[in-house]
C-alpha positions in Angstrom: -9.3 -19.7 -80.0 -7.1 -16.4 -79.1 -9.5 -14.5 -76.3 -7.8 -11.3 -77.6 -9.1 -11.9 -80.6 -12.5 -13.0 -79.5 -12.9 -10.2 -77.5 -11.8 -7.4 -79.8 -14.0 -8.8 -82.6 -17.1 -9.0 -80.1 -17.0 -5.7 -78.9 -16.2 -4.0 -82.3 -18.9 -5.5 -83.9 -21.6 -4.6 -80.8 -20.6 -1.4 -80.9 -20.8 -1.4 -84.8 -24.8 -1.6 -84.3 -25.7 0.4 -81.9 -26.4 4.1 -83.5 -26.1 7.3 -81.8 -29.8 7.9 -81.4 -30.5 4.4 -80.1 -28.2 4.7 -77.7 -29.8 8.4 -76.8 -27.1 10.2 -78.2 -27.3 13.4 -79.7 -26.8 13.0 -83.6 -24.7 16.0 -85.5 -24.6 16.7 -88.8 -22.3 15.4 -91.2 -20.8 11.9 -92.4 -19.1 9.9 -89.8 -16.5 7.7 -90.4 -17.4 4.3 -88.5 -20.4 2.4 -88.2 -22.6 2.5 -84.8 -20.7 4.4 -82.4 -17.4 5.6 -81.4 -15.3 4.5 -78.8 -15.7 7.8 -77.2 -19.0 7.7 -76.9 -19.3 4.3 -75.3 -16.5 5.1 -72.9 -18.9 8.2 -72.1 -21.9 6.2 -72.0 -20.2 3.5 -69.4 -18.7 5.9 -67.4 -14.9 5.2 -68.0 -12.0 6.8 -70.1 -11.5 6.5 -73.8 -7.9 4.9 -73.1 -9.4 2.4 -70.5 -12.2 1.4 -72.9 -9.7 1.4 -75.9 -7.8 -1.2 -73.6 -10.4 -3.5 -73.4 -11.6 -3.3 -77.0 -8.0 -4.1 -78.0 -9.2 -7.7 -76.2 -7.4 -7.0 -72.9 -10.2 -7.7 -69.8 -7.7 -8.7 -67.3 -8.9 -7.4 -63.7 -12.0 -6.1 -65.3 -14.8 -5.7 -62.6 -18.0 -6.8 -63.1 -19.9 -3.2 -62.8 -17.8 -2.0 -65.6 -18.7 -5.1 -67.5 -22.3 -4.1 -66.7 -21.6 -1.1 -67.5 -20.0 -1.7 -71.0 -23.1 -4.1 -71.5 -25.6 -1.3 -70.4 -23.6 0.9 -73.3 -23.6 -1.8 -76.4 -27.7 -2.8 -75.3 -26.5 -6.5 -75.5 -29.2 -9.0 -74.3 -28.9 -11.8 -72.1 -27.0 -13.9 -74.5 -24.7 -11.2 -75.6 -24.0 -10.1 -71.7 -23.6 -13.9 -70.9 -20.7 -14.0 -74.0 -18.7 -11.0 -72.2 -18.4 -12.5 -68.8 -17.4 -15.5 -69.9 -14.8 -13.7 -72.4 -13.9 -11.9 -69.0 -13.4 -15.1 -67.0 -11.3 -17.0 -70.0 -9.5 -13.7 -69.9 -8.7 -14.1 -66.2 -8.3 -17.8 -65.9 -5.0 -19.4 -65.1 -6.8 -22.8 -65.9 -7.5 -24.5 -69.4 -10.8 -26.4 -68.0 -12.1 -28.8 -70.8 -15.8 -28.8 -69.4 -17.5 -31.8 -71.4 -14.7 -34.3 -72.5 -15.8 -36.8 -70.5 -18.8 -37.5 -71.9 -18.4 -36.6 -75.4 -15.8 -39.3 -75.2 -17.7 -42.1 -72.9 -22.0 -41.2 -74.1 -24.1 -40.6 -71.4 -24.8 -42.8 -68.4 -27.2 -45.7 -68.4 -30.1 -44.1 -66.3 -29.5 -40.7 -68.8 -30.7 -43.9 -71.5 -33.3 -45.4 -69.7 -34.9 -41.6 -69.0 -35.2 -41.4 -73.0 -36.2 -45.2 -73.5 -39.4 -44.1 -71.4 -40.3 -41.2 -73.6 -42.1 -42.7 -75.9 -44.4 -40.2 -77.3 -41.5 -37.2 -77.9 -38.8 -37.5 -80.0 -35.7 -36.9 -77.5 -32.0 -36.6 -77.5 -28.6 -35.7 -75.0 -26.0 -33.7 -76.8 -22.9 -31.6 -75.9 -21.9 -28.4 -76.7 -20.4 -29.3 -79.4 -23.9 -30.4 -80.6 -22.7 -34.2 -81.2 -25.7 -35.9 -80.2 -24.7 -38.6 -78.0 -28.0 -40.7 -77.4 -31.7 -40.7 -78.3 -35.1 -42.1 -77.8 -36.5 -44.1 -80.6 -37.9 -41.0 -82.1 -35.2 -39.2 -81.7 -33.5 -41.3 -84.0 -36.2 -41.6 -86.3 -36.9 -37.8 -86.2 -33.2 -37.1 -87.4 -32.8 -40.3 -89.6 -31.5 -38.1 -92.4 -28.5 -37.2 -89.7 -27.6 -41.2 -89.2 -27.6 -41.7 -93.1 -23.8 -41.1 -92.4 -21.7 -43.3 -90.6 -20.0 -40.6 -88.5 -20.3 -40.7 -85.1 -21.4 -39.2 -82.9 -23.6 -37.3 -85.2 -23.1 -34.1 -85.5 -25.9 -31.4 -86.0 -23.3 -28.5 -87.5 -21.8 -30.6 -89.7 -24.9 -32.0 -91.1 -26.5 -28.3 -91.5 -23.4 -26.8 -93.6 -21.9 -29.7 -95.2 -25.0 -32.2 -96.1 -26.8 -30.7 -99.3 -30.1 -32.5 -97.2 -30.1 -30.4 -94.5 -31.5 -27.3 -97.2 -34.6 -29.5 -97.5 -34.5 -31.0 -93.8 -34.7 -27.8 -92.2 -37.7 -25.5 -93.7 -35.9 -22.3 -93.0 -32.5 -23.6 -93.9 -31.4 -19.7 -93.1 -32.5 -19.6 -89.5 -31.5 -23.0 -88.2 -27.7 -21.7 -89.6 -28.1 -18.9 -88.1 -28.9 -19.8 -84.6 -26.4 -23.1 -84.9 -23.4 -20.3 -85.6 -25.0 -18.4 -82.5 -24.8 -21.2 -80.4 -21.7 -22.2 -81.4 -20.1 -18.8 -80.4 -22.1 -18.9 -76.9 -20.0 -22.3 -76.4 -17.0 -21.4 -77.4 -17.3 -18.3 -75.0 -18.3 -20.6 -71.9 -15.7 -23.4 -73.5 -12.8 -21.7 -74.6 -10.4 -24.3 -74.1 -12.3 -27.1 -75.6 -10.3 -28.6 -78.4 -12.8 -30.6 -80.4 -14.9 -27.5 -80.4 -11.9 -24.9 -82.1 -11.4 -28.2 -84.4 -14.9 -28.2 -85.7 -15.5 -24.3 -85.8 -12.1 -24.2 -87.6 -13.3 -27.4 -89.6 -16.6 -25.8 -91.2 -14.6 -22.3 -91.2 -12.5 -23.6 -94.2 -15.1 -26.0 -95.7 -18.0 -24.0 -95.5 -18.6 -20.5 -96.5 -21.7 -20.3 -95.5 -20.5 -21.0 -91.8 -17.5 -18.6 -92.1 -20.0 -15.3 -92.9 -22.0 -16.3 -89.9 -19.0 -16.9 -87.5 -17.5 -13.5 -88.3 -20.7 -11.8 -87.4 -20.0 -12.4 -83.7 -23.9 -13.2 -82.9 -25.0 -15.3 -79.9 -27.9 -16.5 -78.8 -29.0 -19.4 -76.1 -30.6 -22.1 -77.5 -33.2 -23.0 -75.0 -36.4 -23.5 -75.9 -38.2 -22.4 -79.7 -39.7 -23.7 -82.6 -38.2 -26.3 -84.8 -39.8 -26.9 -88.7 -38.7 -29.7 -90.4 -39.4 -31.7 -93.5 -39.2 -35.1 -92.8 -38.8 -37.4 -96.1 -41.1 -39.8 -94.2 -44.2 -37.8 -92.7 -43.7 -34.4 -94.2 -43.5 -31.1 -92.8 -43.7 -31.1 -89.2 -44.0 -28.1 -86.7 -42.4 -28.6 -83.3 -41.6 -26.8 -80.2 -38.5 -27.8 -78.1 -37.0 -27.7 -74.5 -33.5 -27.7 -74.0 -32.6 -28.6 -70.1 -29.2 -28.9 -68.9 -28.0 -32.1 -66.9 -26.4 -30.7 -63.6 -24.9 -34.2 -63.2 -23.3 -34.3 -66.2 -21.8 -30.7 -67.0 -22.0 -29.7 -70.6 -24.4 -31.7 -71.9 -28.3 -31.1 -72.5 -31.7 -33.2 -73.2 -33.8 -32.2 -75.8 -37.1 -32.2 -75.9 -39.4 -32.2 -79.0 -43.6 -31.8 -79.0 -46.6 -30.9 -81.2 -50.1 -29.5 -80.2 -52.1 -32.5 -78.8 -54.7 -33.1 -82.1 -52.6 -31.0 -84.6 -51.3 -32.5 -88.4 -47.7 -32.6 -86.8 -49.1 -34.3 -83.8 -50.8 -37.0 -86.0 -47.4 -37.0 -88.5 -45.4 -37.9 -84.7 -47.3 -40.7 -84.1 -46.7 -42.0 -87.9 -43.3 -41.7 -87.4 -43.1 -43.6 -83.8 -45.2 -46.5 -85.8 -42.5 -46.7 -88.3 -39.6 -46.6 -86.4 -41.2 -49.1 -83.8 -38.6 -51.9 -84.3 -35.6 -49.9 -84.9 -32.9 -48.7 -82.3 -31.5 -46.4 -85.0 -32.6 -46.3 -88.9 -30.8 -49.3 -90.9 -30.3 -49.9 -94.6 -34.3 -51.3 -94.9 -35.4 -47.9 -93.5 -33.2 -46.1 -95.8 -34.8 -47.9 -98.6 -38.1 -46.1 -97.6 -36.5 -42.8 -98.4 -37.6 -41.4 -101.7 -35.2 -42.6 -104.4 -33.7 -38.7 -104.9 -32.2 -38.7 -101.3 -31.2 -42.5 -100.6 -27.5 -41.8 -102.2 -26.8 -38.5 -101.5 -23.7 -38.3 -98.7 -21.7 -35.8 -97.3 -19.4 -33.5 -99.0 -16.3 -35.3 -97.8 
């Protein structure tokens, strides 16, 4: 991915929503000619000159410091994700180094204690994954709560791919819109921390061309972390289900993540879990007899390659 690029696109389209009066700016009369505000008025409003702030919205943050990235922040009203996504745009812009944070494991799974941690969770469905959002390994719920994921023989599975290029996932997921949404955001909060990670360009550039959909969202320039929330899902087994998850980073094994899915002690998706861990008792991962459970609409459907 060009930083240039990623950094002109970021900051034009930041400053694209901010209006004069939310950013407590007095608003004239008359029809102006850009969205959100000028670049004068955020050079103004971060305390530096129009031609250093053009500079750096041309995607040049070379020997930026960080007060004028705070300031710059302070001026767009980016969040936590958002401020996060311009440092590390800052740092890829300073860097001398291509570091490929995750390879390793992507290429090798996680380590045998990572396994036997999610072996002994036996009550929540539970997975590692990278960046990437390849999931690498699972508890036997995990792998029966994403069964419509290991339908295809791909692997690792892959989360994106399933959500823009399985026609499932529109029933899977209960708001189809949102979990797109915050995959593309997550994506882009990756690729800002990762920006020399090949696989990663290769799949955004992968559902970019395949998936319109995906393309829309990724030129929105929106990131978000993806650490905790609530997850709906219609599982062709139980039914609708209505979890909360926890996402925890492995310092051990940089760039990858354990997930962590639960349901109110007593509630229908609490009882619909415990339906689910019965019938995936005996299986590591669903097989062709537990596919055959799957109502006859959605045992042939594959993916649109």
């Amino acid at each position: 991915m060009d930083n240039r690029n990623e950094i002109r696109d970021f900051l034009t389209s930041r400053r694209a929503k901010i209006t004069p009066e939310q950013a407590g700016l007095p608003a004239y009369g008359g029809r102006r000619r850009v969205l959100g505000l000028r670049r004068e008025e955020v050079a103004l409003l971060a305390g530096v000159s129009v031609d250093y702030y053009t500079r750096l919205e041309r995607g040049d943050l070379k020997g930026v410091s960080d007060s004028v990235l705070d300031a710059i922040a302070s001026a767009l009203h980016l969040d936590e994700p958002e401020r996060a996504h311009l440092i590390n745009l800052a740092q890829a812009a300073n860097s001398t180094q291509r570091v490929r944070r995750g390879r390793r494991q992507a290429q090798d799974g996680v380590r045998p204690t990572i396994q036997r941690v999610l072996d002994a969770m036996t009550g929540a469905p539970a997975y590692v994954r990278n960046g990437r959002r390849d999931i690498l390994a699972a508890n036997r719920l995990g792998y029966a709560l994403y069964s419509e994921l290991y339908l295809d023989p791909a692997r690792p599975v892959n989360v994106a791919r399933f959500v823009f290029l399985n026609p499932r996932a529109r029933s899977f997921f209960v708001d189809w819109s949102t979990a797109a949404n915050d995959m593309v955001a997550a994506l882009r909060a990756e690729a800002g921390q990762n920006p020399y990670d090949r696989e990663l360009s290769d799949l955004v550039g992968e559902l970019s061309t395949r998936s319109e959909e995906f393309a829309t969202r990724w030129a929105a320039q929106n990131v978000r972390f993806h650490r905790s929330g609530i997850k709906e899902i219609h599982h062709p087994i139980v039914g609708d289900l209505h979890l909360t998850f926890e996402a925890m980073d492995l310092p051990a094994d940089p760039g990858l993540s354990l997930i962590v899915y639960s349901a109110e002690a007593g509630s229908g998706s609490d009882d619909a879990l415990k339906l689910l861990a019965s019938w995936t008792a005996d299986e590591e991962e669903p097989t062709a007899a537990a596919v055959d459970q799957l109502p006859p609409g959605q045992r042939d459907e594959t993916y649109d390659h």
